[in-house]
C-alpha positions in Angstrom: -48.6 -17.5 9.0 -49.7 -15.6 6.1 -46.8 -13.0 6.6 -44.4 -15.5 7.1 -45.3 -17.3 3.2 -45.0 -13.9 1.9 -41.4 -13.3 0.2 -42.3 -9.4 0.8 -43.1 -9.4 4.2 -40.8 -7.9 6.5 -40.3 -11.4 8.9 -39.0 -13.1 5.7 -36.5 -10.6 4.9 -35.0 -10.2 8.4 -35.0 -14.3 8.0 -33.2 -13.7 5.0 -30.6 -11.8 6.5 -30.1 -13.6 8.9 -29.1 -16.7 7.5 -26.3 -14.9 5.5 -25.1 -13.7 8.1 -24.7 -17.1 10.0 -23.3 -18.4 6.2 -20.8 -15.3 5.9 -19.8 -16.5 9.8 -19.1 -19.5 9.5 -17.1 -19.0 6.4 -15.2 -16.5 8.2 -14.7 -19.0 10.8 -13.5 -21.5 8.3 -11.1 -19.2 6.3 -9.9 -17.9 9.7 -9.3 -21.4 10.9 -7.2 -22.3 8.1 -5.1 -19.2 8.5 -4.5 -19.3 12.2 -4.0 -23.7 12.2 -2.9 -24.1 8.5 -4.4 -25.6 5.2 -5.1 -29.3 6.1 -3.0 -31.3 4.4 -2.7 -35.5 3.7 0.2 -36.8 5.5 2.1 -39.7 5.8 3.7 -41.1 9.1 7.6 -42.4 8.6 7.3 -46.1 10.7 9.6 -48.7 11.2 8.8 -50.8 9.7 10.5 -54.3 7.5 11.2 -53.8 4.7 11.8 -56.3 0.6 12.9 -55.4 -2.2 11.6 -57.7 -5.3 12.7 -57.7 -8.5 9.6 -58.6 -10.7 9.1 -60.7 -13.8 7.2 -63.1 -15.9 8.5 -66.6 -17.3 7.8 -69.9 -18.2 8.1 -73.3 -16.1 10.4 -76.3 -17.8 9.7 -79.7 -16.2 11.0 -82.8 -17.6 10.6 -84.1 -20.8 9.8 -87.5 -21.5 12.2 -90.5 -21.5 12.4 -92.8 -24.6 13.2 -96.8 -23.9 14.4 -98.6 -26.4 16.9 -102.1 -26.8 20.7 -101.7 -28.7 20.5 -105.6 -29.7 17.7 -107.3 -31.6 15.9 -109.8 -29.5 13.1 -111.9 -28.4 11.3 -110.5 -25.4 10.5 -112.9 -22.7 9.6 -110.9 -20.1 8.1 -107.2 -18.8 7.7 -107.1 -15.4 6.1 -103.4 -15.1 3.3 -101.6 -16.1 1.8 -98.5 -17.2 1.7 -96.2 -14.6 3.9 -97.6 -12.4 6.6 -95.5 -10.7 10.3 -96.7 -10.8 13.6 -96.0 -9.8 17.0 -95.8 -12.1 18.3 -98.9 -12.6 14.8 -100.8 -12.1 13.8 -103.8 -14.7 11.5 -102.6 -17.7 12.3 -105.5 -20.1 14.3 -109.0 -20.6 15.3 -110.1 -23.6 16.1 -114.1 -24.7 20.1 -114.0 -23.6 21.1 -117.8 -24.7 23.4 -116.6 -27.4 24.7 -114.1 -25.1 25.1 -116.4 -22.0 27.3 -118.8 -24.4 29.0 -116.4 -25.7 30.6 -115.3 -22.3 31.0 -118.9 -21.4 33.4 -119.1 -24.4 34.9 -115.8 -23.5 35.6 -116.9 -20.3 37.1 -120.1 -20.8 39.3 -118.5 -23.3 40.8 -115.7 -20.5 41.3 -119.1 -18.4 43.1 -120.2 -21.2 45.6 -117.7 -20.9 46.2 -117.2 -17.7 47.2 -120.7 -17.3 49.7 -119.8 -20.4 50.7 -116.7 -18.1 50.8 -118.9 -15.1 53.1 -121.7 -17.0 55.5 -119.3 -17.5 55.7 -118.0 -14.3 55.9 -121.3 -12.7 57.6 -123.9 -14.9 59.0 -121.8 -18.0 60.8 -119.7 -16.3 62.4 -122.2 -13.5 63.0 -124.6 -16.4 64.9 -122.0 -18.2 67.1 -120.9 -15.1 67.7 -124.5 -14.3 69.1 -125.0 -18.1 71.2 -121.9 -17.9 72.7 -123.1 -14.6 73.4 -126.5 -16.9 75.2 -124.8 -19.7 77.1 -122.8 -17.9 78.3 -126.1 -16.1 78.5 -127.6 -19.5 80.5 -124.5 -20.3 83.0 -124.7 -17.7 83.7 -128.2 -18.2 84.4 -128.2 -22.2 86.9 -125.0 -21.5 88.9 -127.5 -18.9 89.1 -130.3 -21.5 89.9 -127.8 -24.1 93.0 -126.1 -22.2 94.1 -129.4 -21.0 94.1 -130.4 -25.3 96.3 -127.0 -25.8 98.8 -128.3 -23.2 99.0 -132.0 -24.2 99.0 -131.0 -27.7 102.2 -129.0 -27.0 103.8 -131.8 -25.3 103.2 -134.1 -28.4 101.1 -136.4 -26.2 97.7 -135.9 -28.4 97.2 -135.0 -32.5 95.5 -131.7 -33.8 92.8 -133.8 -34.6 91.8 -133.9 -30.7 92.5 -130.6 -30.2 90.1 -129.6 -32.5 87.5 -131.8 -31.1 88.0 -130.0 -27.7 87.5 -126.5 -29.2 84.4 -127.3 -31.7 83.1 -128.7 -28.0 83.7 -126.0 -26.3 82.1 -123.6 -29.2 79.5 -126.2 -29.0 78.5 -125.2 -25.2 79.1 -121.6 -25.1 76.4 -121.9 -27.9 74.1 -123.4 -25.4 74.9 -121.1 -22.7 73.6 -118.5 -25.1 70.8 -120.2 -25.7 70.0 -120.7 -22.3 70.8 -117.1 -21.6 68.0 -116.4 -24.0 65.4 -118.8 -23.2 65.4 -117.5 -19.6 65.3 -113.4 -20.5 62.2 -114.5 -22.9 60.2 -116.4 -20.1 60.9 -114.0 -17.2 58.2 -111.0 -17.2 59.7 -108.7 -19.1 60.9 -110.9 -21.9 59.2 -111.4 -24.9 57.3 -114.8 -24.7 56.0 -113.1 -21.6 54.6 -110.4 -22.9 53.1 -112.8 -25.1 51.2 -114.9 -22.8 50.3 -111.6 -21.4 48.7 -109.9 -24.4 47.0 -112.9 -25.3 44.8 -112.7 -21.5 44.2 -109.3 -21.5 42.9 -109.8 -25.1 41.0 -113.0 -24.0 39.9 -110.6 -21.0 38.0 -107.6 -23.5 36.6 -110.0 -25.5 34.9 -111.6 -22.1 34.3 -107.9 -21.3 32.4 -107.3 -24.7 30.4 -110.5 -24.5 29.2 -109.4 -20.7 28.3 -106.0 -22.1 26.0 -107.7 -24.9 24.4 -110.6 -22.3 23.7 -106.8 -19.9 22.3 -105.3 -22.9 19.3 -108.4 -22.9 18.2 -106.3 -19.7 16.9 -103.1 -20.4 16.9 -101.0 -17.0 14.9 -97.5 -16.3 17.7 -94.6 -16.9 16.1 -92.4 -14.5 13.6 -92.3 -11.9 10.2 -91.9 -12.8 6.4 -93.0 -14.0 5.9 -95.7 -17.5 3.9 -93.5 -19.1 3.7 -95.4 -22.4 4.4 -99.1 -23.3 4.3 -100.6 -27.0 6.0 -103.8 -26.4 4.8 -107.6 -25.6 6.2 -110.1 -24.7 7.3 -112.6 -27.4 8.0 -109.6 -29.3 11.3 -109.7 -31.4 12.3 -106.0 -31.4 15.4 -104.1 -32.6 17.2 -100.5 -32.2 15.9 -97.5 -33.0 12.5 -97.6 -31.9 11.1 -96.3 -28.6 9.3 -99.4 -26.7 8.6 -98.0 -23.5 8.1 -94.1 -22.5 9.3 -92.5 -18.9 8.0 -89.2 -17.5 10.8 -88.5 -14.8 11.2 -87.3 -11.9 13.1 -84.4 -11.3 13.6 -80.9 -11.0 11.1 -78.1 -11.8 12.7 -74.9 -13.2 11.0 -71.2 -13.7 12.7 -69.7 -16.7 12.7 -65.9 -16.9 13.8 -62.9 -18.8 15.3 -60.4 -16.0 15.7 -57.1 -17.7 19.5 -56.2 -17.3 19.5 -53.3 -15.4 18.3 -55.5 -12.3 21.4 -57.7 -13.1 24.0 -56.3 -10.0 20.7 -56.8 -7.6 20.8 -61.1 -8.6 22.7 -63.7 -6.4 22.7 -66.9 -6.4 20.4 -68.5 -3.6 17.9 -65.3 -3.3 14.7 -66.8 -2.8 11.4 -65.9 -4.6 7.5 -66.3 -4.7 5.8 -67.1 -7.7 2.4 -67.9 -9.1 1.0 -68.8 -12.3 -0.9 -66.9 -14.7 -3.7 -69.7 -14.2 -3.8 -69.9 -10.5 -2.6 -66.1 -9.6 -4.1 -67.0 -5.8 -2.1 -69.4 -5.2 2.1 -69.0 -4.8 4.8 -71.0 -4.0 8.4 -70.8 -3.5 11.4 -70.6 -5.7 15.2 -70.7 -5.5 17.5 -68.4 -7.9 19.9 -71.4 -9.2 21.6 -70.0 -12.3 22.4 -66.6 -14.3 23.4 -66.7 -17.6 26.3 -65.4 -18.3 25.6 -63.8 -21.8 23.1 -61.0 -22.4 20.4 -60.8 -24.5 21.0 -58.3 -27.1 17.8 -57.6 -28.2 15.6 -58.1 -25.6 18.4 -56.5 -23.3 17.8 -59.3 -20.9 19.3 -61.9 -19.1 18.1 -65.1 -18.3 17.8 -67.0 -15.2 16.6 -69.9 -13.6 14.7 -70.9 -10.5 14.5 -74.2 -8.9 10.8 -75.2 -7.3 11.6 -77.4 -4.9 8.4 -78.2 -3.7 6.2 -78.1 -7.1 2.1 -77.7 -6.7 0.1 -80.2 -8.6 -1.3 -78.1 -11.0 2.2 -76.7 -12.9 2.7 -78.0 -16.4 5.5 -77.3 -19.0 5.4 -73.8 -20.4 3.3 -72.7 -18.6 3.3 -68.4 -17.8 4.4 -67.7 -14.3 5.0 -64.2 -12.5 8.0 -64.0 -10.0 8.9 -62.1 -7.1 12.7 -62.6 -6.8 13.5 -61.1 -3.3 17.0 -59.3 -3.9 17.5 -57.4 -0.2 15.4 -57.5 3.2 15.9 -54.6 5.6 14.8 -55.3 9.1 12.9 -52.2 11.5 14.2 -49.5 8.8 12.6 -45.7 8.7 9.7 -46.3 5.7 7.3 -43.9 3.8 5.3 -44.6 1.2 6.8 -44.1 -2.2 4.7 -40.8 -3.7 6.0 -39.0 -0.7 9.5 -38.5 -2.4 10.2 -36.2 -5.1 12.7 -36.6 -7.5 12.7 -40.0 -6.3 15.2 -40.8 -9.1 17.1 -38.1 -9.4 20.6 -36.9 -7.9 19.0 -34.7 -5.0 15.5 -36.6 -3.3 13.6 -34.3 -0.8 10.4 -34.7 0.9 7.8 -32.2 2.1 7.9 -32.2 6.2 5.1 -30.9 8.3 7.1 -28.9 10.6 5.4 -27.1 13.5 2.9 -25.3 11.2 4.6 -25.2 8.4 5.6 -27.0 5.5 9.3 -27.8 5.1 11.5 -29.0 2.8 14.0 -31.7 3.8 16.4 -33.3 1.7 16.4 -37.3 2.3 19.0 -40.3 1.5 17.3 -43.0 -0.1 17.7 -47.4 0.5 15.9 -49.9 -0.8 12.1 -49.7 -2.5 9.7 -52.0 -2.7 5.8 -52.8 -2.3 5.1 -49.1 -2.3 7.3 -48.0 0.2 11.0 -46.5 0.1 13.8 -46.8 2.8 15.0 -43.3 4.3 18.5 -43.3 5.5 19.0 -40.0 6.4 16.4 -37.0 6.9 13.5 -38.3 8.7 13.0 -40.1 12.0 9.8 -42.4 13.0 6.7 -40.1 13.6 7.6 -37.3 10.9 4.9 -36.1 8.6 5.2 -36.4 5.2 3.1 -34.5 2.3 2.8 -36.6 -0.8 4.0 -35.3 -3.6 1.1 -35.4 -5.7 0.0 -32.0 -3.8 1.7 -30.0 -6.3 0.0 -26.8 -4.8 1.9 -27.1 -1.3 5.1 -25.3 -1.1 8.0 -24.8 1.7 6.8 -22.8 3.9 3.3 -22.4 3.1 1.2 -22.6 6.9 -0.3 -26.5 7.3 -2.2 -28.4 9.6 -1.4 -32.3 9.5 -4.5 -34.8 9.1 -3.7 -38.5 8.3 -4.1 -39.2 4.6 -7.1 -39.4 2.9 -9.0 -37.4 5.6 -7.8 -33.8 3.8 -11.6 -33.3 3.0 -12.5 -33.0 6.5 
C-alpha cells in the first residue's frame, strides 16, 4: 500500500503508463473509426408525406355595427310590443304609432280612385255607346236633308217651288252635316284614345298615387326591424309623441363576421377566392377556428405594398369582438403523399440553382433538386431525391461533396 500512494514508486508509474496507453487507443480507435466509416453526420430522411402551403398574416375582425330605429312621421305611440334583449327578425313590430289621421286619409284616397274609375267606366259603357248611337243619327239625319235638298234643286228648276225653299233645304242640309261632325267628334273623344278618355284616365291614376302616398304614410305608423337581430337599446314609451331624427330603439344584428387583413403583395398570384383558412386571436392564441377567403381588393396599397382581403367566419366563437387582432393561416395549395425534407436541408433555397447534400454510400454528395411548395418547415422535392434519401442540413457548413460520412438521424451527431 505504501508503494502504491507513492507518486515515485515504480507500480504508480507503470500505472501511469498504462492508462495512456489505453487513452492513446482508444483515440486511435476513434479517429480510425471515423476514417474507415466516415465523420458522423445529422441527416434528414426525404418521406412522403402531405403537404400545405399557408400564407400567413395578421388582421382585424369587423362584425356588425349597430342598427339605429327611428320614425319618418311625428306621432303618438300607442304601442311597443318588444323588449330589450329580445331577438327579432326583419320585418318584425318594434313600435305603433296613433294612425287615425292616416286611416282617414286613405279612406278619402280611396273613395276618390273609385271616383274615377266610375268616370273611366262611364265612358266606356254609356259615353261612348251614346256617342256611336248619335253619329249613326246624324248621319241619317244627313242623308235625309241631302234628299230633300236635291229634290228642292229639281223642283226649283221646274218652277214648281221659290228660291226661298230652296235655300231652306240647303241651310238644312248644312245644318246636319254640322251634326254629323259633331257626332264624329264626340265619339273619337270618348273612345280610349280620344281626349275625354284620356281624361277620365289621368284623373284615376292620379286619384290612384295619391291613395298610394296616403298607404305609404298610414305603413309608416308601424315601425318594423330592418334586419335581423337583438334590441339592444330602447328610449321610447308608450304615449310618447316622437318625431324624425332621433334614434328610439337600437339593433345589434345578425350577420356576417369578417377577418380583415393586409396580405403583402408578393403573396397576391398564390390568393383565390374560396381558399380556406385557420385563424385565432391574439387573445385566445389556443383556440382557432375557420375562415373562408371571400374578397380581394382589387387596388394595392401603395405604401404598405399590400392588398387587402376579406374572410368570412362562418361559424364565429363566442368570444370575437370588433377590432379585435387575429392571426391567419390562409391555405393557398395542398399537396397529397409528396417527397418532403425539412426546409434547412436546401441550399440556395431561393436561388436559380437549389442542391442538397446526399449521404451517398460513404460519402457526401451533392445533388441538384427541383423545388414545390413550402410550408410548416418542410419543402416539396420534385425532382432529385426519392423517399429514404439522407439529407445533411445545411447549417453544417464544414461538410463538403465528397468528404467520407457516416449517416446518424439528426440530433444524434454527438454520439
Amino acid at each position: 500500500m505504501a508503494l502504491i500512494q507513492n507518486p515515485d514508486s515504480p507500480i504508480w508509474r507503470w500505472l501511469k503508463r498504462g492508462l495512456l496507453i489505453v487513452f492513446a487507443l482508444a483515440v486511435a480507435s476513434f479517429a480510425l473509426r471515423n476514417v474507415i466509416l466516415g465523420q458522423p453526420v445529422e441527416a434528414y430522411q426525404a418521406v412522403r408525406s402531405d403537404l400545405v402551403q399557408s400564407v400567413v398574416a395578421s388582421g382585424r375582425i369587423m362584425t356588425p355595427q349597430r342598427a339605429a330605429v327611428g320614425v319618418v312621421i311625428t306621432g303618438r305611440v300607442v304601442r311597443i310590443p318588444v323588449q330589450e334583449g329580445q331577438s327579432v327578425r326583419r320585418g318584425d313590430v318594434l313600435m305603433v304609432l296613433d294612425d287615425s289621421d292616416e286611416r282617414a286619409a286613405v279612406a278619402q284616397a280611396r273613395a276618390a280612385v273609385a271616383q274615377a274609375a266610375a268616370k273611366v267606366r262611364q265612358l266606356r259603357e254609356l259615353g261612348l255607346p251614346a256617342a256611336e248611337q248619335g253619329l249613326v243619327q246624324a248621319e241619317a239625319n244627313v242623308t235625309q236633308a241631302r234628299r230633300q235638298y236635291d229634290r228642292a234643286v229639281d223642283l226649283k228648276a221646274k218652277g214648281f217651288v221659290s228660291q226661298a225653299a230652296l235655300d231652306d233645304a240647303q241651310r238644312n242640309l248644312d245644318v246636319a252635316e254640322s251634326q254629323l261632325r259633331a257626332a264624329k267628334l264626340q265619339v273619337q273623344s270618348n273612345s280610349p284614345a280620344g281626349s275625354e278618355f284620356a281624361v277620365a284616365q289621368t284623373a284615376l291614376v292620379q286619384a290612384q298615387a295619391s291613395l298610394g302616398v296616403a298607404q305609404a304614410k298610414l305603413d309608416d305608423t308601424i315601425i318594423r326591424a330592418p334586419v335581423d337581430g337583438i334590441l339592444i337599446a330602447r328610449a321610447v314609451e308608450p304615449g310618447n309623441v316622437v318625431q324624425p331624427g332621433k334614434e328610439l330603439m337600437a339593433l345589434a344584428p345578425v350577420g356576417e363576421t369578417q377577418v380583415v387583413v393586409q396580405i403583402d403583395e408578393k403573396n397576391l398570384a398564390q390568393l383565390k377566392l374560396g381558399q380556406l383558412a385557420l385563424a385565432s386571436a391574439d387573445a385566445f392564441p389556443k383556440e382557432r377556428f375557420a375562415a373562408e377567403l371571400i374578397y380581394i381588393n382589387p387596388g394595392i396599397d401603395a405604401l404598405r405594398g399590400s392588398v387587402e382581403v376579406k374572410l368570412r367566419v362562418a361559424t364565429p366563437p363566442e368570444y370575437l369582438r370588433q377590432d379585435m387582432t387575429v392571426s391567419v393561416d390562409i391555405e393557398v395549395a395542398r399537396r397529397n403523399g409528396t417527397v418532403v425534407v425539412p426546409a434547412d436541408a436546401v441550399h440556395d433555397a431561393n436561388g436559380a440553382e437549389p442542391w442538397v447534400l446526399v449521404v451517398a454510400g460513404l460519402r457526401a454528395e451533392r445533388r441538384p433538386v427541383r423545388l414545390g411548395l413550402k410550408g410548416d418547415g418542410r419543402v416539396e422535392i420534385l425532382e432529385g431525391l426519392q423517399p429514404g434519401d439522407r439529407v445533411i442540413p445545411a447549417g453544417l457548413a464544414m461538410i463538403k461533396s465528397g468528404q467520407r460520412v457516416r449517416a446518424v438521424a439528426a440530433g444524434t451527431a454527438a454520439r
